[in-house]
MDAnalysis code that builds the backbone (N, CA, C; Angstrom):
import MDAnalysis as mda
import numpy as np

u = mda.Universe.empty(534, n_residues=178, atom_resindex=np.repeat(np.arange(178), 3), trajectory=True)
u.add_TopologyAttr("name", ["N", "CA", "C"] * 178)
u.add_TopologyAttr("resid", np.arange(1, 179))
u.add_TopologyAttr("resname", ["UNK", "UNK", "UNK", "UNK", "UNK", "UNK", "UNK", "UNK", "UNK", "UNK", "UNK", "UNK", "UNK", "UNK", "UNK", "UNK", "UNK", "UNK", "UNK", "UNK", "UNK", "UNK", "UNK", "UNK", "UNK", "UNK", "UNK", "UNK", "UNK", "UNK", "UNK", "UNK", "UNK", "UNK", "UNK", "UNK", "UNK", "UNK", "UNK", "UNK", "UNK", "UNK", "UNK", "UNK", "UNK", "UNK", "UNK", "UNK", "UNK", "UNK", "UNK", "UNK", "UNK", "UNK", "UNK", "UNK", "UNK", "UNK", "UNK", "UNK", "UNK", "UNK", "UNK", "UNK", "UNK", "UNK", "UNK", "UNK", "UNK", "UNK", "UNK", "UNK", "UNK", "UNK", "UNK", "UNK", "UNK", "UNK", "UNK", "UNK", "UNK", "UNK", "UNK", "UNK", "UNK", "UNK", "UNK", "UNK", "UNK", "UNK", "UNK", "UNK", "UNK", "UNK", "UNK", "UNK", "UNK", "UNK", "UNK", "UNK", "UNK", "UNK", "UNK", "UNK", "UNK", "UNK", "UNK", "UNK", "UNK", "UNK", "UNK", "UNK", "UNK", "UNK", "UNK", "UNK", "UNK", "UNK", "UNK", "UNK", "UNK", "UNK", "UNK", "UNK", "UNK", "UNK", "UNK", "UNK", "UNK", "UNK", "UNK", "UNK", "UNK", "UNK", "UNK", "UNK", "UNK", "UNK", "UNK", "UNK", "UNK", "UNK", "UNK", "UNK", "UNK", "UNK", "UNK", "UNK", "UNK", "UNK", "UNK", "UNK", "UNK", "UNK", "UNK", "UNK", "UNK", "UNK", "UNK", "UNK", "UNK", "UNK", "UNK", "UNK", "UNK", "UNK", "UNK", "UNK", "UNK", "UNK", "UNK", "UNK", "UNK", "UNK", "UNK", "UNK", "UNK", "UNK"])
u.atoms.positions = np.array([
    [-195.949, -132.521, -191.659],
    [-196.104, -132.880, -190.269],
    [-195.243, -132.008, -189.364],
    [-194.610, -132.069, -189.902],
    [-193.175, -130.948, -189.336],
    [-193.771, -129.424, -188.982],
    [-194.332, -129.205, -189.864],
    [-195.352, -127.614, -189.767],
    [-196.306, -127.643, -188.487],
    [-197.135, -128.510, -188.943],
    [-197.946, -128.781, -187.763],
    [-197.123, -128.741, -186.169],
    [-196.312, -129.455, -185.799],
    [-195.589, -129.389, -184.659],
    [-195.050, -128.100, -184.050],
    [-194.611, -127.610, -185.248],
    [-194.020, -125.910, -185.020],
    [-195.397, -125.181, -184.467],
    [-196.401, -125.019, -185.015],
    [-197.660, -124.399, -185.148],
    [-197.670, -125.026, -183.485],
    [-197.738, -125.608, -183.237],
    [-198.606, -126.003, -181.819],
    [-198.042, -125.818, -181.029],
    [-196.397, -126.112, -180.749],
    [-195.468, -125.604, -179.706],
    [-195.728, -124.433, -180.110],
    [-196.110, -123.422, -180.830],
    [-195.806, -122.022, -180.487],
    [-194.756, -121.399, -180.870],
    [-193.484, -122.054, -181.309],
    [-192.269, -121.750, -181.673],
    [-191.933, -122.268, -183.122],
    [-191.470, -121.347, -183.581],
    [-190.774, -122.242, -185.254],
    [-189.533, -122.024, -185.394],
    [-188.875, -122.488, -186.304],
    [-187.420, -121.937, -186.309],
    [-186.656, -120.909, -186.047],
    [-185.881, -120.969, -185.764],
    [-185.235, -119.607, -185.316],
    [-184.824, -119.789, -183.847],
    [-184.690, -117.812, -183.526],
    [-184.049, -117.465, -182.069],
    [-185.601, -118.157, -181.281],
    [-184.850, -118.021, -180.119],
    [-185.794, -118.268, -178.954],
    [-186.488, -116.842, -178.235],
    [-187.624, -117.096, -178.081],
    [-188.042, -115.568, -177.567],
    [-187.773, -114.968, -176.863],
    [-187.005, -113.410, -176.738],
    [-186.251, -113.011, -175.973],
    [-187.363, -112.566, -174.428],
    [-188.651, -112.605, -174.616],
    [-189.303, -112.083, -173.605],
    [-190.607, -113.212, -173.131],
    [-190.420, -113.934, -171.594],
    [-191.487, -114.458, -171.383],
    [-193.263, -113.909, -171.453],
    [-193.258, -113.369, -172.288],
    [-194.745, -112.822, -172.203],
    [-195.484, -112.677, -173.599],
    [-196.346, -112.097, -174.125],
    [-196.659, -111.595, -175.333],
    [-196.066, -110.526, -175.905],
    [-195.726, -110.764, -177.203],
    [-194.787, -109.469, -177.574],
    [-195.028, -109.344, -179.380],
    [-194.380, -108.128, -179.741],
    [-194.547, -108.153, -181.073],
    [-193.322, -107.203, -181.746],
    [-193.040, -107.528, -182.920],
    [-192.050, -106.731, -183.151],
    [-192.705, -104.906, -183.899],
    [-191.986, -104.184, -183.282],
    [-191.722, -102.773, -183.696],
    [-190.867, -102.221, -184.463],
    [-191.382, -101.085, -185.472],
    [-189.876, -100.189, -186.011],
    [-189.969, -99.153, -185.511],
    [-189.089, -98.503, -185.015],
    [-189.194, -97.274, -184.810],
    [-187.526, -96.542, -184.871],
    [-187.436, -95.198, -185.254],
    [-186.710, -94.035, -185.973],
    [-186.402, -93.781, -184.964],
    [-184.486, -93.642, -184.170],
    [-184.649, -92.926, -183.038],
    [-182.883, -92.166, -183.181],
    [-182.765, -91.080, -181.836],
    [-181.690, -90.548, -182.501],
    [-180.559, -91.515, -182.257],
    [-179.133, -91.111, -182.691],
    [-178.370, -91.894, -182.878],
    [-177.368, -91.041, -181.609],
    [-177.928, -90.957, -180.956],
    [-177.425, -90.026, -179.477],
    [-178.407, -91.160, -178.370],
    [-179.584, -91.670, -178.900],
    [-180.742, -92.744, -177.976],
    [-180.026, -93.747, -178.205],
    [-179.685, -94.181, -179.304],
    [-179.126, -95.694, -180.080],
    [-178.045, -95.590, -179.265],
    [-177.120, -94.856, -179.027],
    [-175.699, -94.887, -178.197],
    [-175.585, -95.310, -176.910],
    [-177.063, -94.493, -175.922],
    [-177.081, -94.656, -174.643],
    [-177.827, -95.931, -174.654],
    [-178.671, -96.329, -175.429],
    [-179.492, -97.634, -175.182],
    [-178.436, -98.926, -175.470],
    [-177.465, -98.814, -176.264],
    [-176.129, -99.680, -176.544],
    [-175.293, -100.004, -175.353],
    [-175.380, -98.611, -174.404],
    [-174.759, -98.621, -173.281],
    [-175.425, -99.631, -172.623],
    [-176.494, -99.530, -172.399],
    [-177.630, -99.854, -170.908],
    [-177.500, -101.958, -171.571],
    [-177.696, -101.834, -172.878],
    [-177.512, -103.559, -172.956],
    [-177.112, -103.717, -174.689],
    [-176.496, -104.472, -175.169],
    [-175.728, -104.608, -176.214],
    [-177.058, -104.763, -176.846],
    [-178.427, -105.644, -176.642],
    [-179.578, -105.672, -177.136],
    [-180.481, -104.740, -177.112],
    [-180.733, -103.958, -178.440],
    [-181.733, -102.934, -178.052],
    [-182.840, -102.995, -177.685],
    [-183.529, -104.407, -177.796],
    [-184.820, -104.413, -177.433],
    [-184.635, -104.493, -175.819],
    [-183.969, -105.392, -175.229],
    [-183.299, -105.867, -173.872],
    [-183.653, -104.132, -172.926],
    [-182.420, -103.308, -173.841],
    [-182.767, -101.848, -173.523],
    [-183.715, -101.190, -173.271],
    [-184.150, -101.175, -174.551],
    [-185.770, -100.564, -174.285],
    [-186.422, -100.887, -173.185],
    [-186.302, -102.484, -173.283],
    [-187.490, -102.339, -172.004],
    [-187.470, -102.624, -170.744],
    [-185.698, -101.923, -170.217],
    [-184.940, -101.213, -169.151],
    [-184.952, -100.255, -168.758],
    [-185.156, -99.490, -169.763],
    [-185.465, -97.569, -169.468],
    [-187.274, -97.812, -169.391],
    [-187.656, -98.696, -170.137],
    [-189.260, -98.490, -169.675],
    [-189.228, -99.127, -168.465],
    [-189.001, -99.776, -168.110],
    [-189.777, -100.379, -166.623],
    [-189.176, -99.342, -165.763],
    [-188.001, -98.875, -165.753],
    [-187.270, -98.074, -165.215],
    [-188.297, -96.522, -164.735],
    [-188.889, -96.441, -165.748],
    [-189.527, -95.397, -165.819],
    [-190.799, -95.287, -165.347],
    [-191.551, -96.457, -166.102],
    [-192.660, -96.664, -165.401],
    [-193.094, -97.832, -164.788],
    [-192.065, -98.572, -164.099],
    [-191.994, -99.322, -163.077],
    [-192.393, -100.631, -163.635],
    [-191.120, -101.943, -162.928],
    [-191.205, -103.172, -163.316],
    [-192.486, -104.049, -162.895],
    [-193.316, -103.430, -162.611],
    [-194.068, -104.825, -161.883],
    [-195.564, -104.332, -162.672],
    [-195.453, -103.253, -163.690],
    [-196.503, -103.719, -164.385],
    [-197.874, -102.662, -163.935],
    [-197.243, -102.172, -162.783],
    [-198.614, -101.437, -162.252],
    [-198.423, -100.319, -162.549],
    [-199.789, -99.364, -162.856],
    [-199.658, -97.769, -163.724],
    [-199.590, -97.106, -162.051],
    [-198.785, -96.113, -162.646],
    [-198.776, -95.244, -161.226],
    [-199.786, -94.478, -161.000],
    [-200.537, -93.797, -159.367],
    [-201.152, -93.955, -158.847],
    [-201.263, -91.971, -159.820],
    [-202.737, -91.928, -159.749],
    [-202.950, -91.393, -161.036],
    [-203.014, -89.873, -159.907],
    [-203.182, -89.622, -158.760],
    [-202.827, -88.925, -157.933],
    [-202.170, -88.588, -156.655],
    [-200.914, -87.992, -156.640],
    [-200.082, -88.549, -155.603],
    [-199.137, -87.363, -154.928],
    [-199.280, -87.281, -153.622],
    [-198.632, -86.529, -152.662],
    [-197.017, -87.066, -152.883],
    [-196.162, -86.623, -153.163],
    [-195.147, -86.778, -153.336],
    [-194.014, -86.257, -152.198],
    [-193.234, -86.989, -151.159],
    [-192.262, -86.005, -150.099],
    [-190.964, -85.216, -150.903],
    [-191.066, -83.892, -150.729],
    [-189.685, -83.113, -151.356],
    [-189.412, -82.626, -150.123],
    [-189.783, -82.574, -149.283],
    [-188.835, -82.339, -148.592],
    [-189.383, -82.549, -147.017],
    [-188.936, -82.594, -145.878],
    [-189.852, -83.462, -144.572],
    [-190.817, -82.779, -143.970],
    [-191.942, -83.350, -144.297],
    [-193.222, -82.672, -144.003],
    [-193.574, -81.998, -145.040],
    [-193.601, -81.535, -145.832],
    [-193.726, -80.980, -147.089],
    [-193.480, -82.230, -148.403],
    [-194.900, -81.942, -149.092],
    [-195.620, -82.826, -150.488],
    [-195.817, -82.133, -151.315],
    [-195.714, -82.419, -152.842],
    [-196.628, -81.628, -154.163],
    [-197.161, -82.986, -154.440],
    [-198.205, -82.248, -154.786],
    [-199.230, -83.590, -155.355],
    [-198.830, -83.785, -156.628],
    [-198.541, -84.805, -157.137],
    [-198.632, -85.088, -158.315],
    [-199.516, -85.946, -159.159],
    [-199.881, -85.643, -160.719],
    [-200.731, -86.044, -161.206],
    [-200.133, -86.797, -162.479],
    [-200.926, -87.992, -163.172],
    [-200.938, -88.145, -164.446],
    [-201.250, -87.155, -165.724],
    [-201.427, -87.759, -166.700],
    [-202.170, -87.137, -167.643],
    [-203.348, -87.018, -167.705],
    [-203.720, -85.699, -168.010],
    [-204.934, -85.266, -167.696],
    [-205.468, -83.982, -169.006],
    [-205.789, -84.872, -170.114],
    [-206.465, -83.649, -171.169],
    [-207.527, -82.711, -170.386],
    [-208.102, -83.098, -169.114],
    [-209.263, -81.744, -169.080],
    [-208.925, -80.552, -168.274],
    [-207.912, -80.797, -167.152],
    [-206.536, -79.798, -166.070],
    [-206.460, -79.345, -167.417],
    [-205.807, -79.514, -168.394],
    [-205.323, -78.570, -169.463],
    [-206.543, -77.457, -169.894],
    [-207.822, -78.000, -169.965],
    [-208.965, -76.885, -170.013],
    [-209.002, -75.875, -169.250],
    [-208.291, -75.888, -168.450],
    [-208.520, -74.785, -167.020],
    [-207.079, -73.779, -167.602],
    [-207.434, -72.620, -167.818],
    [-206.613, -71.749, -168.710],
    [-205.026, -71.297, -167.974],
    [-205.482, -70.851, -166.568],
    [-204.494, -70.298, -165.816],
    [-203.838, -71.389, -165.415],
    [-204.350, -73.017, -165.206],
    [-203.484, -73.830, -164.711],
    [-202.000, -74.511, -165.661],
    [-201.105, -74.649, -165.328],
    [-200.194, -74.983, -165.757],
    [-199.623, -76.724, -165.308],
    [-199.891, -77.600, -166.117],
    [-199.305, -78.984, -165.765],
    [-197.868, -79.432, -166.247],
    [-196.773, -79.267, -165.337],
    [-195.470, -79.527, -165.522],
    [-194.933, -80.844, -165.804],
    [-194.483, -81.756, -166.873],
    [-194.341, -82.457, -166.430],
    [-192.835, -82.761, -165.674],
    [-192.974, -83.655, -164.964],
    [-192.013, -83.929, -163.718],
    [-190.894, -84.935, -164.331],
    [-191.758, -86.106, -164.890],
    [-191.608, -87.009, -165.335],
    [-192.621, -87.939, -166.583],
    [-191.871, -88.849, -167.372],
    [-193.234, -89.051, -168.346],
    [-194.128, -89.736, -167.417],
    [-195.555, -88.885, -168.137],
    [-196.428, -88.853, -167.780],
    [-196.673, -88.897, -165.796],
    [-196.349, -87.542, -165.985],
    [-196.017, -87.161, -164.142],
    [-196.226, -86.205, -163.942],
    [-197.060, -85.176, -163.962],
    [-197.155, -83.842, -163.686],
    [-197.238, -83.180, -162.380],
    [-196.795, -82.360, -162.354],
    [-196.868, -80.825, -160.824],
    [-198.038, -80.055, -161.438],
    [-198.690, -79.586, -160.638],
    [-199.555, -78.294, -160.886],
    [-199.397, -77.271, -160.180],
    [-199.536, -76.404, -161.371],
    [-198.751, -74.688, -160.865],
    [-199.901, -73.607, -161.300],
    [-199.981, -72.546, -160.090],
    [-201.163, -71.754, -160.180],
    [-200.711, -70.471, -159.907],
    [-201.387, -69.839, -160.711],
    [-200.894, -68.198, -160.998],
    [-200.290, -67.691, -159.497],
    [-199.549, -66.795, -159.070],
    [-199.353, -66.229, -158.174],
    [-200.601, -65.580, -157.467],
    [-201.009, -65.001, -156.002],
    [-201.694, -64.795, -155.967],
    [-203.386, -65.519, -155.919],
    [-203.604, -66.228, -156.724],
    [-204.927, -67.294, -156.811],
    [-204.737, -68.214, -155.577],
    [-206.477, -68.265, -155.434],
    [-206.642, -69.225, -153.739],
    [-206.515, -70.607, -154.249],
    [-206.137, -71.864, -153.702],
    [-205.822, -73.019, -154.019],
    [-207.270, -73.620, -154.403],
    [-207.986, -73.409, -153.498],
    [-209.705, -72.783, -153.189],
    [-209.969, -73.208, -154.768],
    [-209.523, -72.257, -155.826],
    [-209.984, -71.737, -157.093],
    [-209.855, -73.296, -158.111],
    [-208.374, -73.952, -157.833],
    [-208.289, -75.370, -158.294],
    [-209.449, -76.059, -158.206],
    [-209.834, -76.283, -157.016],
    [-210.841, -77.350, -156.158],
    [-212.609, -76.673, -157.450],
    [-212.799, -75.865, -157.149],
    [-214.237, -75.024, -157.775],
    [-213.445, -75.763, -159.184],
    [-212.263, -75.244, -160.003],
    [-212.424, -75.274, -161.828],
    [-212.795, -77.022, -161.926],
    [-211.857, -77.902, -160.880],
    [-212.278, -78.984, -161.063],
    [-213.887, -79.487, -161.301],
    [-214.580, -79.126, -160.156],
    [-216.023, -79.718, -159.607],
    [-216.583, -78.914, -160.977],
    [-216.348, -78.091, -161.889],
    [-216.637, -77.263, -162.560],
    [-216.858, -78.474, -164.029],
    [-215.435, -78.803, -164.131],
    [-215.001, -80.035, -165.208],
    [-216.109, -80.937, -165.012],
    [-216.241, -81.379, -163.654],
    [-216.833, -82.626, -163.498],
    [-218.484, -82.685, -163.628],
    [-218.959, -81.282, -163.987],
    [-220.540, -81.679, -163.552],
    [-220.150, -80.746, -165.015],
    [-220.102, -79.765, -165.634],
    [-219.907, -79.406, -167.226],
    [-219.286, -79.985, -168.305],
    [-218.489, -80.726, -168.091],
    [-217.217, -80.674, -169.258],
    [-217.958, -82.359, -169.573],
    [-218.423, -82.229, -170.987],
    [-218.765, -83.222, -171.575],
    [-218.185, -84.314, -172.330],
    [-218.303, -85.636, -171.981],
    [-217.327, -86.634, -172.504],
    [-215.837, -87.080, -172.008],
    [-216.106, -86.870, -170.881],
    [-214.819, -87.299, -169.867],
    [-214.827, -88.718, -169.651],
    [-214.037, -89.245, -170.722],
    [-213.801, -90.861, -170.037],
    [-213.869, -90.958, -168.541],
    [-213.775, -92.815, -168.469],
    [-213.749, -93.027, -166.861],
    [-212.719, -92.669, -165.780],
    [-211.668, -93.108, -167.205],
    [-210.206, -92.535, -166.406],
    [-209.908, -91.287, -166.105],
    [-210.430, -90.702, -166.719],
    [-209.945, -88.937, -166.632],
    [-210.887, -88.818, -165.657],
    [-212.002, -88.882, -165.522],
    [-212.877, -88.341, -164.540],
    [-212.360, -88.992, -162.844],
    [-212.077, -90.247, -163.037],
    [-211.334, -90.985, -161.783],
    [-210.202, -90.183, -161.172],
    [-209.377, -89.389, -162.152],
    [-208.382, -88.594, -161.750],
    [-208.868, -87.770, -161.559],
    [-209.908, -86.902, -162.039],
    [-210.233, -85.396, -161.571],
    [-211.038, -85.759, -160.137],
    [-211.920, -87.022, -159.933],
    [-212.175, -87.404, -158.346],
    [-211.251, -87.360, -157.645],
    [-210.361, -87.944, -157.669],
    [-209.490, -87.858, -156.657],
    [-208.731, -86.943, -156.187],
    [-208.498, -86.411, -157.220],
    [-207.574, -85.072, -156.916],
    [-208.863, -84.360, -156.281],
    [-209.948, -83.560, -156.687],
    [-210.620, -82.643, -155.606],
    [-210.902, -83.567, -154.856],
    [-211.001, -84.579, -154.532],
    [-210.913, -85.578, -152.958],
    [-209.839, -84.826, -151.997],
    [-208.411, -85.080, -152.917],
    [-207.316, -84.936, -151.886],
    [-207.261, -83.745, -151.799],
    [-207.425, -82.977, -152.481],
    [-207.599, -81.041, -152.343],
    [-208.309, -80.347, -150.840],
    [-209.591, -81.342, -151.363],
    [-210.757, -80.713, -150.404],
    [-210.475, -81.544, -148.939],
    [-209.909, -82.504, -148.748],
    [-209.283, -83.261, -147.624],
    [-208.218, -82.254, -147.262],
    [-207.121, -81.872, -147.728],
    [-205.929, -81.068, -147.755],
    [-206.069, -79.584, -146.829],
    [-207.680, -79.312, -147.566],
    [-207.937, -78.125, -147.770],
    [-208.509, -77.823, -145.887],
    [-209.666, -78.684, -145.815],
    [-210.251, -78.579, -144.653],
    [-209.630, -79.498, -143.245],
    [-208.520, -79.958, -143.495],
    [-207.354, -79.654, -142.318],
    [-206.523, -79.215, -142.308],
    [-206.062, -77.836, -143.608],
    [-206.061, -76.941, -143.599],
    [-204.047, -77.053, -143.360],
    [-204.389, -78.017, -144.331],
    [-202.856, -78.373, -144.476],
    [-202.125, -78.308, -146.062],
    [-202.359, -77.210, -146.455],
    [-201.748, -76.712, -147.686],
    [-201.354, -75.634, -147.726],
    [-200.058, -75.401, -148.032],
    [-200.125, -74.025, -147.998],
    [-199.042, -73.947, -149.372],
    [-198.831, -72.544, -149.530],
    [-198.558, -72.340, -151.283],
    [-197.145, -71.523, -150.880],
    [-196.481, -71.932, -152.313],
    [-194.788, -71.753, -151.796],
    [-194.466, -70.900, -153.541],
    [-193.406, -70.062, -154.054],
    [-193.749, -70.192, -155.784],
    [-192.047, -70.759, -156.161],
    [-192.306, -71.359, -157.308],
    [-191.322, -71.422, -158.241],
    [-191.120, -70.417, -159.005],
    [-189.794, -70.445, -159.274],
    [-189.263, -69.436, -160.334],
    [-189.273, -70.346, -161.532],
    [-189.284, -69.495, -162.529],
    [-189.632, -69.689, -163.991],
    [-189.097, -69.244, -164.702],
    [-188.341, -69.650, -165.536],
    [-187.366, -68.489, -166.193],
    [-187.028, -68.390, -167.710],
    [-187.407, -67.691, -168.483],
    [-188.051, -67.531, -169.697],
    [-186.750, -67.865, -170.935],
    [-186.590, -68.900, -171.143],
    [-185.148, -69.636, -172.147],
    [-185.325, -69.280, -173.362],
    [-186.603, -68.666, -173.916],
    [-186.492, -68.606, -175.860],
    [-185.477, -67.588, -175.886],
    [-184.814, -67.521, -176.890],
    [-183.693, -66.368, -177.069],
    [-182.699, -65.947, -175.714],
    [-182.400, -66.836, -175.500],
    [-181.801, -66.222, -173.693],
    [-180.376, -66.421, -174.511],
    [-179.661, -65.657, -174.186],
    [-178.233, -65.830, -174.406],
    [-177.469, -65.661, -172.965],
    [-175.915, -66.094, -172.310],
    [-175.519, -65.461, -171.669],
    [-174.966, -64.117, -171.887],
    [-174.426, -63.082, -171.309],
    [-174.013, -61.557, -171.302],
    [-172.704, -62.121, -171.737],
    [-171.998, -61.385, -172.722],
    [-170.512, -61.991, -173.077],
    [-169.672, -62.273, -172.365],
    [-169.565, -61.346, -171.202],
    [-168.112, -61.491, -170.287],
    [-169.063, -63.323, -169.722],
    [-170.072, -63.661, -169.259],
    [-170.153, -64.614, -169.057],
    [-169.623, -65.860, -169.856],
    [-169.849, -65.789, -170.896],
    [-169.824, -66.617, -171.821],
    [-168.481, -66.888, -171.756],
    [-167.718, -66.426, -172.072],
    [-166.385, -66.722, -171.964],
    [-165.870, -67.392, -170.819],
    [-166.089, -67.189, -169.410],
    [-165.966, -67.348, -168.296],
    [-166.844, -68.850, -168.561],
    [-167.466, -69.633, -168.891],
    [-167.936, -70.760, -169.089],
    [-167.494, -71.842, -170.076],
    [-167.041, -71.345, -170.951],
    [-165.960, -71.965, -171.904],
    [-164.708, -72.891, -171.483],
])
């Protein structure tokens, strides 16, 4: 009888559930440099975890807006995007991410912004098997492009890029940083 009661409240012996919602337990392998800072943030690692997640991708549950003008600086936006497997089809384009799952898009020097807007509409009437979501993001973005475009309120600025495989500093530097 005792079983039965447990079974129906939902609860059986033990701790009390640390999270009002549906949940399940996980294992996961992480470094012991993550384990340190997540120790920091709450003595409970699960508690942790899902402090840096909401943190990250926001407490209230809602996915961020899958295309988005972002202010860096006043009057001046980069659009930013989600994840997007078919932007990656487009050879010359480059998707940075900013943040997880947050990308900048970066276009060769030289190339008309123009050229984005065409590879997109390109994706969207060729590129076969584009879920709903991906295609929802590639709408919107040539939405906000071609809006952008024909009040003629974009204009193109470049980042530097700077090539880290094998980079060493010059010795006299090195020392001087020590």
């Amino acid at each position: 009888m005792n079983a039965k009661k447990t079974q129906s409240s939902g609860r059986g012996s033990g701790r009390p559930p640390k999270f009002d919602e549906p949940r399940r337990p996980v294992t996961v392998t992480l470094p012991e440099r993550v384990l340190r800072q997540l120790e920091a943030l709450d003595h409970d690692r699960a508690q942790a975890i899902v402090k840096v997640t909401e943190a990250v991708a926001g407490s209230s549950g809602s996915v961020p807006k899958q295309v988005e003008l972002v202010d860096v600086t006043p009057g001046k936006a980069v659009i930013i995007i989600g994840v997007s497997l078919s932007l990656r089809r487009i050879p010359w384009l480059q998707l940075v991410e900013t943040a997880p799952g947050r990308n900048l898009l970066i276009i060769p020097s030289g190339m008309a912004v123009d050229s984005l807007e065409v590879a997109i509409l390109d994706l969207l009437e060729k590129a076969p098997g584009i879920d709903a979501e991906e295609r929802s993001l590639l709408v919107e973005l040539r939405r906000q492009l071609g809006a952008l475009r024909r009040e003629r309120r974009i204009s193109k600025a470049e980042i530097i890029f700077f090539d880290t495989r094998n980079f060493r500093l010059p010795a006299e530097k090195r020392s001087a940083t020590r």
